[in-house]
N, C-alpha and C positions, 0 to 999 in steps of 0.2 A: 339817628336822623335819617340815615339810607332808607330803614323800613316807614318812613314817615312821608318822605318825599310825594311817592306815587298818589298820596291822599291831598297833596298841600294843592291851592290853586295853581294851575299851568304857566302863571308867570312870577313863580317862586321856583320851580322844579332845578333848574340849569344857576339858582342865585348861590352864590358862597354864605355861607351863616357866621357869624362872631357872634363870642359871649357876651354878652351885656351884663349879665347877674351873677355871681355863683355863690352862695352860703360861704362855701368854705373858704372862697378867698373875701365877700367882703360883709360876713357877718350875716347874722338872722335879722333882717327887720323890714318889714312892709315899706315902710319910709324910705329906706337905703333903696329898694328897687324900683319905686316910684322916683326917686330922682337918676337913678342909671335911668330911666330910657326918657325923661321930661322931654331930653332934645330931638327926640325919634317924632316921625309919623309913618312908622312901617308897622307889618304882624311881628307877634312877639308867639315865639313857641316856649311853652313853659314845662320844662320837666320835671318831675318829683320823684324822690325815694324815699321810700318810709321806713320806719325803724325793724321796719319785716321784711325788706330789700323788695320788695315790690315796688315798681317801675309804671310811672302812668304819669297823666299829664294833659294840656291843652293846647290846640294851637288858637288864638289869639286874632280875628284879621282885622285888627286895631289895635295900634301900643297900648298897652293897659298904664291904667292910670287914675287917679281918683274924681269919683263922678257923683251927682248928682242923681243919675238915675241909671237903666241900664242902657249901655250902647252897644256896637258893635253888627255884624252885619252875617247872614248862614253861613259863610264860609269858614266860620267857628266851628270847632268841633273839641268833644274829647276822647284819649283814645288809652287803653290798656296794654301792658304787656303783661299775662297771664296765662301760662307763659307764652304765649303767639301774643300778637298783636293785635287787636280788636278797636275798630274804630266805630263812634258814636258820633255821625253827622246831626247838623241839624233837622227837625222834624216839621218844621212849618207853623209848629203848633204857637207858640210865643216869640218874644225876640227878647227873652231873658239870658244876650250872649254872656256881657262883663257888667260888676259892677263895683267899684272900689272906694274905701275909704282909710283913715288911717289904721282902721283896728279889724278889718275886715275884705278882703277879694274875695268874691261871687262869680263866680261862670257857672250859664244854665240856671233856670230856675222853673218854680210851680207849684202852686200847691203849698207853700212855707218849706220847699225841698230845692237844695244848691245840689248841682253834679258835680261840684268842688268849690268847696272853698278853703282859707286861708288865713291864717288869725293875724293879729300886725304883728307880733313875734317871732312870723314863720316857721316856729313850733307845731304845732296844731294844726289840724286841717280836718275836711270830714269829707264825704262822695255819697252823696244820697242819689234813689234813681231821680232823674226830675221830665219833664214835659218838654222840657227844649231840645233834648239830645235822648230822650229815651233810653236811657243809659242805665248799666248793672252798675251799682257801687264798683268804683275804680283800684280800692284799696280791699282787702280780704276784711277791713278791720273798717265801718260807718267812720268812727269818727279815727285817725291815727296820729303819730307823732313823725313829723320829719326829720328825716337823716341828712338831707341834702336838696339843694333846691338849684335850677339855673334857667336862666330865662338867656334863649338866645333869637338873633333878626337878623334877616336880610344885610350884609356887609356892604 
C-alpha cells in the first residue's frame, strides 16, 4: 500500500485503509465481495496473488459492484509488482474502467481484451493488454489461478 499511495488521487493519500475483502478469511466468491462493500461509496483497491506469487492489482475509484454496463471514472488504474512497481493509468482512449456481474469483474477493456478480470469463483482470473490502461499483462501467466485476493477502502 505505501508504494501505491503516491499514485492514489490526492484526497486518499493521508486516508487510513481497512480490509473489506480477504479470500482467506472469507472465502472465494464474487458474491461474498460484492456484498462486503454493497454498503460502501468509496474507491476500492484490489489486490491479487497468483499462484506464481506475482503481485498486481487495481485501484477502483468507485466501490465495485454489479453493473449493467461499464462505470467508473480515469482515476482507475492498474498496476504491477514485477518485481518494481509499474503503474497503468488511464489512456483517454475509452471509459472501460469496471464492469461486474455475478460470474464475471472487468476492469479495463477494448478490443474483446479485459486488463483484469475475475471469474465469480475468484479462482481464475486473466490480464490481457487492453486500450483503457494500455497495460502489459499484469500476471507472467494471460490467463492464472488465485492464491489470494483482498479488496481494501478508505476507513
Amino acid at each position: 500500500l505505501a508504494q501505491l499511495v503516491p499514485h492514489l488521487p490526492l484526497r486518499l493519500t493521508q486516508q487510513p485503509w481497512s480490509l473489506l475483502y480477504c479470500t482467506t478469511r472469507d472465502g472465494f466468491s464474487l458474491k461474498t465481495m460484492y456484498r462486503s462493500m454493497n454498503h460502501l461509496s468509496s474507491p476500492v483497491l484490489l489486490l491479487v496473488r497468483d499462484t506464481e506469487a506475482q503481485a498486481f492489482g487495481a485501484f477502483c475509484a468507485s466501490t465495485i459492484r454489479v453493473s449493467n454496463c461499464f462505470y467508473g471514472t480515469g482515476e482507475t488504474f492498474l498496476f504491477s509488482f514485477s518485481p518494481e512497481l509499474k503503474v497503468f493509468p488511464w489512456t483517454g482512449r475509452n471509459s472501460f474502467f469496471v464492469k461486474g456481474d455475478m460470474d464475471l469483474l472487468m476492469i479495463g477493456g477494448g478490443s474483446g481484451k479485459f486488463g483484469l478480470w475475475l471469474d465469480g469463483d475468484l479462482y481464475h482470473g486473466g490480464s490481457h493488454p487492453c486500450e483503457t490502461f494500455d497495460n502489459e499483462p499484469l500476471s507472467p501467466r494471460e490467463e492464472f489461478c488465485i492464491q489470494a485476493l483482498e479488496a481494501w477502502g478508505p476507513a
